[in-house]
N, C-alpha and C positions, 0 to 999 in steps of 0.2 A: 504493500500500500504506500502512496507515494503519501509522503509527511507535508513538501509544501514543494512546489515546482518555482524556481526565481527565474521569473521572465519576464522580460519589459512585455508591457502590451502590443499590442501590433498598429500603428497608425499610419496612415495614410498622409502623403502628401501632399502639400495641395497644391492646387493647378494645374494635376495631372489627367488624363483623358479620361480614363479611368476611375475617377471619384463615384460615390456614394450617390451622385445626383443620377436618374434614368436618361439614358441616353437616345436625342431626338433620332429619326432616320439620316437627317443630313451629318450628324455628327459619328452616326456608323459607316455609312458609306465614306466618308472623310478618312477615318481609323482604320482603313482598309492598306494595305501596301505597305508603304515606308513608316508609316504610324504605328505599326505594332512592332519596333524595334525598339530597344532600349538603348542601341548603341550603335555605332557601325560595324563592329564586331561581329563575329560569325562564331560559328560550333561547328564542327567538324563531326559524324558521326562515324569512325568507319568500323565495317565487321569482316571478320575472315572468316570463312568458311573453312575448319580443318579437316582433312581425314582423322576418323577416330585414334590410328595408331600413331598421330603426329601431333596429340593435345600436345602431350606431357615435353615433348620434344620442344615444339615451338614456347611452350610456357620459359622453359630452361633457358633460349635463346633470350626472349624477351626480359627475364629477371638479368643475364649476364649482359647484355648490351645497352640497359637500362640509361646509361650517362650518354650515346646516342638520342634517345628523347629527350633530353634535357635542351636539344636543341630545336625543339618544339615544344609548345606548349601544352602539354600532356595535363588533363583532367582526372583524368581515370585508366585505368586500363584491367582488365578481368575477363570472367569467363562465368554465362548463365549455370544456376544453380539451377531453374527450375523455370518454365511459364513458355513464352512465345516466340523465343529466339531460341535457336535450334542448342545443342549443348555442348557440340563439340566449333562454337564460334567465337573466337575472339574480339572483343569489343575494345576498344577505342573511341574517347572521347576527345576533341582537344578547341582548345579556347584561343581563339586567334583576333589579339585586340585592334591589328589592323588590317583586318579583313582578309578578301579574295588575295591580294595584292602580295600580301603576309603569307599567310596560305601557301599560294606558287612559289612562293620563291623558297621558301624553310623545305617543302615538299622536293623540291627540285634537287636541292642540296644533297637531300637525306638521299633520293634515289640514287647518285651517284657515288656514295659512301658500299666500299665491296662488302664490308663487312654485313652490312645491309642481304646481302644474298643469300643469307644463313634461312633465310626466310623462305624464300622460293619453294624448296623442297617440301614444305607443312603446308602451303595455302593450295587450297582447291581453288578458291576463287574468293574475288573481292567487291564491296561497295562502300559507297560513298554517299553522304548524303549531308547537308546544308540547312544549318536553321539560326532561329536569330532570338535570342532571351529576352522574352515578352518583357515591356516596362514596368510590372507589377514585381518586378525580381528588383529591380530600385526603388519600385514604389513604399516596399515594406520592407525594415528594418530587420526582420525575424530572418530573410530570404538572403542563406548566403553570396549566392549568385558563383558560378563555375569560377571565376579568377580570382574569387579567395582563395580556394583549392590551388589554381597553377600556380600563385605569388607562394604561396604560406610551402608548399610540397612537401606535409607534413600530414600524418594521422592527427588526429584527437578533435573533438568539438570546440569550439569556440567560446562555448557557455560554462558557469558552472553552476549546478546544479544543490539543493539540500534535499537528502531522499533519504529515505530505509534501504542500506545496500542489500541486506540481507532477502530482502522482499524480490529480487530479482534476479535469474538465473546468470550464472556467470560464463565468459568463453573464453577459455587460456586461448584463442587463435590472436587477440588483439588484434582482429577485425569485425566492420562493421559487417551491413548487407546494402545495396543500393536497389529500391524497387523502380520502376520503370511501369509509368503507368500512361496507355497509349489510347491518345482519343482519334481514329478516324472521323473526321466532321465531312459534313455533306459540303458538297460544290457551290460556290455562292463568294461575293466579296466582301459581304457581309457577315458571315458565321464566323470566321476567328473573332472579330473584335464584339462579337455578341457572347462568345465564348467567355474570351477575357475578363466582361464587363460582369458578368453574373459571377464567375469564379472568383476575383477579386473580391467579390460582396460576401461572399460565404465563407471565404478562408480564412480569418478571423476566428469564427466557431471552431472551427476546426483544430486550429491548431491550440487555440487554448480552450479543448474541452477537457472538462474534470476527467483524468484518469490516464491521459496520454503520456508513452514511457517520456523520460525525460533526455533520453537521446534521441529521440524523432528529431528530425529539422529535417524544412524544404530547401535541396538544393536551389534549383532551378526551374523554369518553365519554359520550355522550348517550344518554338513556333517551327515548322519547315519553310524553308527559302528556295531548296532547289532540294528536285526529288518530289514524291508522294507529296504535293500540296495539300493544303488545308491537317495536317498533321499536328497533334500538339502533344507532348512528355512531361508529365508532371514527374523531377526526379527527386527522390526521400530517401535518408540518409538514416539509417535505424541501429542498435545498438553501436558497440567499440570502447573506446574509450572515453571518460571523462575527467574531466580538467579538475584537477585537486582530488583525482580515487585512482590508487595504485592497480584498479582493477578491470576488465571489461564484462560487458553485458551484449548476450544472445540477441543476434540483430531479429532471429525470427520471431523469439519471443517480444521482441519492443514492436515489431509490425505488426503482429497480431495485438498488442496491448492497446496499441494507437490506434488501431483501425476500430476495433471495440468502442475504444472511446468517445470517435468521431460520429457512431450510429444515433448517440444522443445528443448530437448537435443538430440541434433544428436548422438554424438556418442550413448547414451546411447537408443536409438533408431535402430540403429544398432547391438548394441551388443545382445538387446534384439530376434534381426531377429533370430540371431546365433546362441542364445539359444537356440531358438524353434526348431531347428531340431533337440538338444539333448535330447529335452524334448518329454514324453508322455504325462502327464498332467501336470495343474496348475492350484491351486485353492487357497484360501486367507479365512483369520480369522479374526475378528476382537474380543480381548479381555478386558475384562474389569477389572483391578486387584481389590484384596482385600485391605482392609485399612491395614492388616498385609504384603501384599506384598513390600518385598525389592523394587524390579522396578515397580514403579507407578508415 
């Protein structure tokens, strides 16, 4: 049982498109395009596709050549525990604060580094795909936004916490989990920024509902840019370590704990209703990072 959770509340700032006020037609069709970026900044998504007999091989490569991404801005890097991405595919995230531009040229680099080749032999096949961290990841202070992660390249939360340690399963791995939670939205230039606009208004409940573990935090909210348009990824950061406890906590158990929690948030029960009529699917990931990954 959690004893007291210390958390600033979550506010809003103001004069952002996204406020609290209902948003006219002209002001949706507006928030279509270049309005739902936070930055100029881009995200990188990519996945490899391994043969089974070349996880553990490619993992090996990637943990020893790890100081090669260092010359990228590496987010994340892991491999699916469980859900909608296949399990034997390697994920890459990376957070590039000046763009396309940045992008090409850091990528260009790397390809021509041989050491780089070690790779070839484990990947079946690869993608790439483009998005842009919706403005509600600056709009709220709770939201760390991906380039905490690349600046900081470090595990542990940000916050700290006063809880009942005892009250919560523990995981010598001193790693987190990363859920990956994936809205397909229908066709329209209007539905991301109707998305946004209601999701903003309910996130609040959510995150400060009674009972949610105290290592939850929202990474991120990613919009697609290029690739599967009208895409969005709500990414959550669940058990690992915490800041002033020599100890960690079971990411499955803080996701299952938070998710529970969230059932009795109204609004955010709600908001959820309003989703689902923008949505066509939704499906969820759970990941596992690597010891080289930034967010773990």
């Amino acid at each position: 049982m959690i004893i007291a959770r210390v958390a600033s509340n979550l506010w809003r700032k103001s004069g952002t498109l996204f406020s609290s006020l209902p948003l006219s037609k002209a002001e949706i069709h507006s928030a279509a395009g270049a309005n739902i970026r936070a930055s100029s900044s881009i995200v990188e998504l990519r996945q490899y596709q391994l043969h089974p007999t070349q996880t553990s091989v490619y993992t090996q490569n990637t943990i020893q050549l790890a100081r090669l991404h260092k010359n990228l801005p590496l987010a994340f890097v892991g491999f699916p525990e469980t859900g909608a991405i296949a399990l034997n595919t390697a994920v890459h995230v990376y957070h590039y604060p000046g763009g396309h531009v940045e992008r090409l040229d850091k990528r260009s680099a790397l390809a021509s580094n041989q050491e780089m080749l070690k790779y070839s032999g484990s990947v079946n096949s690869e993608s790439s795909e483009i998005f842009v961290e919706a403005p509600l990841v600056t709009d709220f202070d709770e939201i760390t936004g991906l380039k905490y992660w690349v600046d900081n390249d470090r595990s542990g939360a940000r916050r700290s916490f006063d809880f009942d340690i005892e009250e919560h399963p523990k995981d010598s791995s001193n790693t987190c989990i990363i859920e990956l939670r994936k809205y397909q939205l229908k066709l329209g230039y209007d539905t991301v920024p109707k998305f946004l606009h209601i999701y903003s208004d309910a996130l609040p409940s959510k995150l400060n509902a009674n009972g949610t573990h105290p290592t939850t935090e929202l990474v991120s909210i990613l919009v697609s840019d290029v690739g599967r348009l009208n895409t969005v990824y709500e990414v959550w950061k669940h058990g690992g370590e915490i800041v002033g406890h020599d100890t960690s906590f079971c990411g499955l158990h803080a996701m299952e704990m938070s998710r529970q929690a969230s059932r009795g948030a109204t609004e955010w029960r709600n908001g959820i209703m309003r989703i689902a009529e923008l949505a066509m699917t939704f499906d969820t990931t759970i990941l596992k990072p690597l010891e080289c990954s930034p967010l773990r």
